[in-house]
N, C-alpha and C positions, 0 to 999 in steps of 0.2 A: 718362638722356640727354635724355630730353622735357621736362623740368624744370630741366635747367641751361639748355638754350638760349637760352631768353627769357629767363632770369636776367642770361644776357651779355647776350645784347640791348639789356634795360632798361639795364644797367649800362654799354655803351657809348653811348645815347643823353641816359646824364648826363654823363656825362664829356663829350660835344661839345655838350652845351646848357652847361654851363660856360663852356668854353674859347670858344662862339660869344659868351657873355656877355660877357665878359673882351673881348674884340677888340672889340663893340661899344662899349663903353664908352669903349676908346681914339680909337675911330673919330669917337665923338662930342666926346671933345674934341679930335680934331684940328678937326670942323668948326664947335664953337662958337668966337666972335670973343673968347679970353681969353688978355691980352697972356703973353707970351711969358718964361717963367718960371716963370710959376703954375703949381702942381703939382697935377693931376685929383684926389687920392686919395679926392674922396667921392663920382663916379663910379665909379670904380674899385670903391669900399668895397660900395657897394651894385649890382656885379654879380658882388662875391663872395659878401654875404648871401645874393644873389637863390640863387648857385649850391650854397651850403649849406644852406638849406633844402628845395631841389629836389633836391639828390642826396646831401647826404653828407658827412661831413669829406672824402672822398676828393675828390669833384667840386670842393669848396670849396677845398682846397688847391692843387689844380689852376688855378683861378682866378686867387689870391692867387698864387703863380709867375710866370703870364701878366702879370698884370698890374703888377707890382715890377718885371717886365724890360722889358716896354714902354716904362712912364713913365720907365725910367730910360732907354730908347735913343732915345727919343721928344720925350721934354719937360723934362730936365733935361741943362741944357750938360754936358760939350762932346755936342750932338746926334749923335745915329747913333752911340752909341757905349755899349758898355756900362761903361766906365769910373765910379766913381763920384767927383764933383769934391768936393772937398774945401768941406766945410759941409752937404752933404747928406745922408753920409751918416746921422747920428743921423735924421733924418728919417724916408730909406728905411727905418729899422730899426724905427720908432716904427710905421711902417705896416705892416711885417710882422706885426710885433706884434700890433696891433690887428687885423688882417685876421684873424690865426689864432683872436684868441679870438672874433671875431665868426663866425669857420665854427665853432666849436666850443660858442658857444651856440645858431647856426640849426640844424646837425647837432642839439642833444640835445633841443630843441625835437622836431623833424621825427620823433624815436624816441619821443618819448611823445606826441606827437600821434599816431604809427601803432599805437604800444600802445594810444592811446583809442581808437582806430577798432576794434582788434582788440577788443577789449574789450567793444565795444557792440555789434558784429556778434556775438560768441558768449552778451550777453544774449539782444538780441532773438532770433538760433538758437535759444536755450533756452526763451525766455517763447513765441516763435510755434509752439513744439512740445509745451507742457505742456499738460496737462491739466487743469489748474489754472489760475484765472483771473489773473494778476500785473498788480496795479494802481497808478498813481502818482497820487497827486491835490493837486496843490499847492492854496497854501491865498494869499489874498490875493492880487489874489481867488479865489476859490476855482476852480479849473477841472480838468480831464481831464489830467495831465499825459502819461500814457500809459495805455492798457489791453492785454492779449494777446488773441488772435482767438480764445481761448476764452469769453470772453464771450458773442460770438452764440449759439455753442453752449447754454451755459448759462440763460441768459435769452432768448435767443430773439431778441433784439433788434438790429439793425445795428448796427455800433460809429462809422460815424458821427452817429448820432443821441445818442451819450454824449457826442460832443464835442462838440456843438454844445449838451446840455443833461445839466451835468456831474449834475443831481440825477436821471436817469430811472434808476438801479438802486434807489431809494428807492421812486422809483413802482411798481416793479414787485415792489415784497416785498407779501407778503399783509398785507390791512390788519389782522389781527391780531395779527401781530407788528411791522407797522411802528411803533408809538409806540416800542417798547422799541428797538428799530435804529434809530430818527432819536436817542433820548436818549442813547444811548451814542454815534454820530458827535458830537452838538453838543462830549461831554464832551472826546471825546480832541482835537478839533482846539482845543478850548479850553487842553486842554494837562493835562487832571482826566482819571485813570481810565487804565483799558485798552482795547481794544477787540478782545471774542472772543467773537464770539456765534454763535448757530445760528439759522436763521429758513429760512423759504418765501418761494419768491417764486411770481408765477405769469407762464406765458409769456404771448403774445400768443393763442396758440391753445388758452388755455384749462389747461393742463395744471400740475401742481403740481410743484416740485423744492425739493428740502430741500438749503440751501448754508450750510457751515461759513467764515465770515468771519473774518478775524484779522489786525492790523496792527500798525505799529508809528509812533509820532510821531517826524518829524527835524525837529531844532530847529539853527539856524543859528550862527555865531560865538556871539553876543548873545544866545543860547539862548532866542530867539522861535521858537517853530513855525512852518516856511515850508511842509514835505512832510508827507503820511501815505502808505506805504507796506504793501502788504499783499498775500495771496493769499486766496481766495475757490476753495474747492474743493466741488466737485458729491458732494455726501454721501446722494443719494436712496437708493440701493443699500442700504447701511449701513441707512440709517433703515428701510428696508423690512423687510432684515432682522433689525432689534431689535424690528418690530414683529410680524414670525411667531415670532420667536423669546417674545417677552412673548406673544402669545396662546396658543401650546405652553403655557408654564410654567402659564397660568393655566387653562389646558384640563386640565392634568397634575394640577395642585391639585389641580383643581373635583373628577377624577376620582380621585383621592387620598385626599380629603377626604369625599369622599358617595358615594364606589361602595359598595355593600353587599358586599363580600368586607376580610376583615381584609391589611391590607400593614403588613409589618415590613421594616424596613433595620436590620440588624446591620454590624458592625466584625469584623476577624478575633479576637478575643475571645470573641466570642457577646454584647455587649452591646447593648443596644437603642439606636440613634442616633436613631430616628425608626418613628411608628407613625399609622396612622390614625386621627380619633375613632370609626370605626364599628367595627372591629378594638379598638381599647380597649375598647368600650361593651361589646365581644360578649363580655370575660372582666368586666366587672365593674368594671373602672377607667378612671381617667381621663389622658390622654396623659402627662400631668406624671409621673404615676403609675409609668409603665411603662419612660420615657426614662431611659436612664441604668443599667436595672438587666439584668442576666443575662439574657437571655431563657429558659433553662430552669429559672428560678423560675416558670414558669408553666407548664410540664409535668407531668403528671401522674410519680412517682420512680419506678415501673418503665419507663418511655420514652424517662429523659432520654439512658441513653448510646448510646443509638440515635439520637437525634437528635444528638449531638455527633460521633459519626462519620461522619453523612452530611452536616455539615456541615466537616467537615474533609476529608471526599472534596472539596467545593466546593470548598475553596479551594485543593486541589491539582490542579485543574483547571477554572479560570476559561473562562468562558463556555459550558460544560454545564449542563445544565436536569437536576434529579432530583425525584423526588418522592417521597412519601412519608405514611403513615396512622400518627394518634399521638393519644395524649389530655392535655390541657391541664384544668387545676382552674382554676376562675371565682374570684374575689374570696369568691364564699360559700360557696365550698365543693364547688358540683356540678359536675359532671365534662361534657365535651363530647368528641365525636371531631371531628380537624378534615383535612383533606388540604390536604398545604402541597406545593407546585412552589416551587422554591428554584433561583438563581442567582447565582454567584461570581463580579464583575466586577471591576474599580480603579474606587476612589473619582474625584472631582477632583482629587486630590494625590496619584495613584497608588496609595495604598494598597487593599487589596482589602476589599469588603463584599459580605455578603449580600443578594441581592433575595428577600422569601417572599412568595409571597399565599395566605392559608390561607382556606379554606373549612371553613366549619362542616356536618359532614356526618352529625351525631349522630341525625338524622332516618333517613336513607337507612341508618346500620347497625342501626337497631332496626329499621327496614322488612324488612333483608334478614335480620335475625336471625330474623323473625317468618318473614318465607319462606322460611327453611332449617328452621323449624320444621314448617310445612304441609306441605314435601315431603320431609321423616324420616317427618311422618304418611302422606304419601300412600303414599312407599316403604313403609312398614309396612302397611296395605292390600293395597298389590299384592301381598308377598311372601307375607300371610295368605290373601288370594285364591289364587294360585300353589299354596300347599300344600296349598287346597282341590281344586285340579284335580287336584293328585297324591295327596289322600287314597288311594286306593286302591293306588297303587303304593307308598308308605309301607308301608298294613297291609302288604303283602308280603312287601315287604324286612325287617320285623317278626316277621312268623308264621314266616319262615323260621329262624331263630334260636331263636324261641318252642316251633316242631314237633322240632327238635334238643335242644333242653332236652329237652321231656315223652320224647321218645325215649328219651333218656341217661338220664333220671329213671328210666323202667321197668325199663332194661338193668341202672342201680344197682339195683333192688329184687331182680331174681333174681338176681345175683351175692352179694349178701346173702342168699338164703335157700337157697343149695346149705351141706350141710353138709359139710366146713369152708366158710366163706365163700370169694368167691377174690377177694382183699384187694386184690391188682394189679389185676384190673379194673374192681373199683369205685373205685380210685385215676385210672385212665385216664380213667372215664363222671364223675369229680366235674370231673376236669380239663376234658374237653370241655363239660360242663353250663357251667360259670366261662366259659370263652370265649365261647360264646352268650351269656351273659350280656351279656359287656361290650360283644359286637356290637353286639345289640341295642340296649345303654342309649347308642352312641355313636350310634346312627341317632337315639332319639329327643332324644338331646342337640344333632345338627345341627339339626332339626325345632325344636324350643325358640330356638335362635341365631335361627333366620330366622323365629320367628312372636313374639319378646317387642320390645317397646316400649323401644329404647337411643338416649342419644345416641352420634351417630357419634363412634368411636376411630381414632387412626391407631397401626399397629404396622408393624412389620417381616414381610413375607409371602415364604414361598415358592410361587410363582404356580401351581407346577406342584400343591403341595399341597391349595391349592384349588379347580384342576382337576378333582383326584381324587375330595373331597369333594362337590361335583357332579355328578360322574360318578355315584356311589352312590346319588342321590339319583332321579335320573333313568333310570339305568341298568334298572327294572323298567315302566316307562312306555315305553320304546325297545322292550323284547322283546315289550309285549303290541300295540306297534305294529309289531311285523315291521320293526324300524331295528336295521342292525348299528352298533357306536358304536365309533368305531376310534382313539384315541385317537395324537396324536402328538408327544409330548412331548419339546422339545428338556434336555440335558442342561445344568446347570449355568450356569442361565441367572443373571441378576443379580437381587436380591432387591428389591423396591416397598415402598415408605410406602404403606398403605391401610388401611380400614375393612374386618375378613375378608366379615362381613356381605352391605356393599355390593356388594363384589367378588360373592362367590355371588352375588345376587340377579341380577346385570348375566350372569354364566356362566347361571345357571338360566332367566332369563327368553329370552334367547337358544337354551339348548337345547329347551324346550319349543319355539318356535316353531316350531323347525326340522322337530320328530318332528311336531308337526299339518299345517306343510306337505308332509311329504312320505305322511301318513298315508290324504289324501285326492291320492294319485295312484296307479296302477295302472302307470306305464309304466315299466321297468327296477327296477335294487336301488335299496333304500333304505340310503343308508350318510350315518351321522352321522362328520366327522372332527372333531376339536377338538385344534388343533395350537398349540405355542407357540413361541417364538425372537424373537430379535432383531432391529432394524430397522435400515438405515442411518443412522441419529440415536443408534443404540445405546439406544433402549429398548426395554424388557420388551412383546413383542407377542403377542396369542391372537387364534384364528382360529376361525369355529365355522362349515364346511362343510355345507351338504346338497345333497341333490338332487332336491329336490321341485319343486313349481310354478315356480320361481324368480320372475320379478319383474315387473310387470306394466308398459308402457311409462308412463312420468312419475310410476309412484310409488315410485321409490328418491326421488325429490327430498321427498315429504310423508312417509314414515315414520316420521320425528322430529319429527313436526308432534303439539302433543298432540289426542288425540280422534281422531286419524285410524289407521282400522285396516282390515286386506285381511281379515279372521275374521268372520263373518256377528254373531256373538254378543259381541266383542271390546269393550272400552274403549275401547282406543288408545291407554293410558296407559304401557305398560309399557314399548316402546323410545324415547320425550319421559323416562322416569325415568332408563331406562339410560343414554342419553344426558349426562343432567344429574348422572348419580353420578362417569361418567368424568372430563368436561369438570371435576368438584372434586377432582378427583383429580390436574390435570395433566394430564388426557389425550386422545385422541381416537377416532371413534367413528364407522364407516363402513361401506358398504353394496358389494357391488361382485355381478355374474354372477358364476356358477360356472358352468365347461363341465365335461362338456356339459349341464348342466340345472342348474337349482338357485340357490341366492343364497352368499354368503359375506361375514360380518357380522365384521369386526377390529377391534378396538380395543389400542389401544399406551398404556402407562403409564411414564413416569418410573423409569429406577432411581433408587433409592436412596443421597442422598451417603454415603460412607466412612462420617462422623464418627457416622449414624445407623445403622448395621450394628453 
């Protein structure tokens, strides 16, 4: 409704500026002195122009009506009358004529004249709104023919200071690109070349902007160059960022190229696309060398399908980090260990590659080889020390077995020397003599296990059985210490990968401790517990109870510390070893009070997967 209104409006104020045309017209030839006959029509004609270009075929035809019916009741005999006399009318008809096509050429005029208005109003809308600079510059002479009011923006400069000095966007390019931006304008208005450059310009206040320039030449009928045409857009941003982007890439080389850790880029293949020279240099070869081929030609051949399945985990699962310890053969033959972190991403073209950077770490395993070697010796030590302390409960456990034999030994002689013999009981006393026997030679066989010089084995252990085997060892050490040893052993527990050795050494040096801490207390029983079961984590856990001195305040925190020990005479080596047997085992290795008196020392080990049962 708010929009048709003035629509009529307008449209009624054409229509009566017509028809007021039209009556003037007549009015004026009634008052000019033109003898009487003469017919107005180029009065007339031209306030029907008038009304056709101001309103419209409609307004125009309007006119043309008014004034065909005037002139004819007006100024063609018989007057006041609308009759037409005979000889006139071909006339009237000639003038209707002409009047219609002269509103129908002011009318088509009048629409593509408001088409150009319309036209130039949604340029300039579009050039006063871009962000881009849209420029006209006619040529001959050469001046501003238009610029958009992003110019200021851009350059900094008022835009009537361009019109008045069409060359100040020249002046304001950095004089080091200017020669190259004046030589390519001279060309293109010459009518030679293109015109697409990139240049700086600098503002008034100092500051730089990088502007992508690009036009095109309009050449006339007679295809002379009269316009050059173009847009000039603000490209700093862009440049900015091609140039962190180029200092990345070249940061990425530099560190690519000269870090000291080897980087390989594989294909989902396994083939090498790309390698560093210091990662080449470290196997022996040279980049050319290595690009292009398998990467696990350079594996050592018991490691490679262990590296091909962790790298096919990568690629089934892009963007996880895994790593992994493997050995690789040099160019001459000698062997390295290396730890490669690997990552499965999309190439640039989506396809997936490997990221590694492998360290060479063949130093650090011969280091740790060597210190798994000093502390096998050191363990061997303690365990020979340890069985020096139990020398005596040894003999014991020995003589007991030993006194049973000579016993049996004697009982055999006088059952042999009754006549008849009595055959059955010197069959019983052989029988009993044989089992001392084997007693004994298993006490001194455990004894052997824990004093000879082996590298550590892993086997399959039942925890409890080695409980027991320590028990026995220890068990005559506890009585002469007035410690009752109560053993609590769960049933059916899950079976461990360990070294048996170890294991005792870590039960044994934890039960001594316990029967010397409780050997020097006087207050209540002395009871040894050594219990096992399983943990929430479901592994294999022992427990070794007492109730001695228990723990003195802030040294459960150093009893794992080596050299540190609460025994007047001690090392302090022996729970820093236990510690370090467990922890290679898998496992862990903790100290806690026991109520009401006392300490209680656990350690939990790993079961055992299925496939090693």
């Amino acid at each position: 409704m708010s929009n048709s209104t003035p629509d009529l409006r307008e449209r009624g104020i054409q229509y009566g500026v017509a028809a007021a045309l039209a009556v003037m017209a007549l009015v004026i030839r009634g008052l000019l002195p033109i003898a009487e006959g003469r017919v107005p029509y180029l009065l007339a004609l031209s306030a029907i122009t008038a009304s056709g270009w101001f309103g419209g075929r409609g307004p125009g035809l309007l006119a043309t009506a008014i004034s065909a019916a005037g002139v004819n009741y007006f100024f063609i005999p018989p007057l006041h009358s609308f009759r037409i006399a005979e000889g006139h009318g071909w006339g009237q008809l000639l003038f209707v004529v002409i009047a219609v096509v002269m509103v129908e050429f002011a009318a088509s005029r009048r629409l593509a004249q408001q088409a150009l208005r319309e036209t130039e109003q949604r340029f300039l809308l579009m050039a006063e709104n871009l962000g881009e600079v849209l420029w006209i510059t006619a040529l001959h002479p050469e001046r501003v023919a238009y610029v958009s009011p992003s110019f200021e923006r851009v350059w900094g400069v008022p835009i009537r200071e361009l019109y008045a000095n069409p060359h100040l966007w020249i002046e304001g390019i950095d004089p080091g690109d200017r020669p190259r931006v004046a030589a390519a304008w001279s060309k293109v208005i010459a009518g030679e070349g293109d015109y697409d450059l990139e240049f700086r310009i600098r503002r008034p206040d100092g500051t730089v902007r990088w502007v992508h320039d690009h036009g095109v030449l309009i050449r006339d009928d007679r295809g002379k160059p009269y316009r050059v045409s173009g847009i000039a857009e603000d490209i700093t941003g862009r440049k900015e960022m091609e140039e962190r982007l180029r200092t990345s890439e070249e940061l990425w080389r530099a560190a690519f190229e000269n870090n000291p850790t080897m980087y390989f880029m594989m294909d989902s293949a396994g083939v090498v696309r790309s390698v560093n020279p210091f990662g080449a240099a470290q196997l022996g070869y040279t980049v050319d060398e290595l690009v292009g081929r398998p990467v696990l030609d350079v594996f050592h051949p018991d490691d490679r399908a262990d590296v091909a399945r962790n790298c096919a985990a990568l690629l089934e699962r892009l963007g996880a980090t895994s790593q992994w310890e493997a050995r690789k053969i040099r160019k001459d033959g000698r062997m390295i260990w290396v730890r490669e972190s690997a990552r499965a991403v999309q190439g640039p073209g989506g396809e997936p590659i490997i990221l590694v950077a492998c360290e060479d770490i063949t130093d650090v395993r011969r280091a740790g080889e060597a210190l798994a070697r000093v502390q096998a010796e050191l363990a061997h030590v303690t365990r020979v020390s340890t069985m020096g302390e139990l020398a005596a409960s040894i003999a014991h456990e020995i003589n007991q077995p030993l006194a049973a034999i000579v016993a049996n030994a004697n009982a055999l002689r006088r059952w042999l020397a009754h006549d008849p013999p009595e055959l059955e009981e010197v069959r019983q006393a052989s029988v009993r003599i044989a089992d001392d026997g084997r007693r004994a030679g298993s006490i001194v066989d455990r004894v052997r296990a824990l004093s000879r010089r082996a590298p550590p084995s892993r086997e399959v252990l039942v925890i409890n059985d080695v409980v027991v085997e320590v028990l026995s060892l220890i068990g005559s050490e506890a009585q002469k210490c007035g410690v009752s040893v109560q053993p609590a052993l769960a049933p059916d527990l899950p079976v461990v990968l360990g070294d048996r050795v170890q294991i005792q050494q870590v039960l044994l040096n934890l039960g001594i401790n316990a029967i010397e801490s409780m050997s020097s207390t006087s207050e209540g029983p002395r009871t040894l517990v050594i219990g096992s079961g399983v943990d929430e984590d479901g592994r294999v856990q022992v427990a070794v109870a007492d109730t001695g001195a228990g723990l003195e305040p802030g040294a459960a925190e150093r009893l794992f510390e080596p050299f540190f020990s609460t025994k007047p005479r001690g090392l302090g080596m022996g729970l820093a070893i236990s510690r370090s047997i467990v922890e290679s085992h898998g496992g862990r290795l903790s100290v806690a009070p026991n109520a009401p008196r006392g300490a209680v020392f656990q350690f939990s080990l790993p079961a055992a997967p299925r496939m090693a049962v």
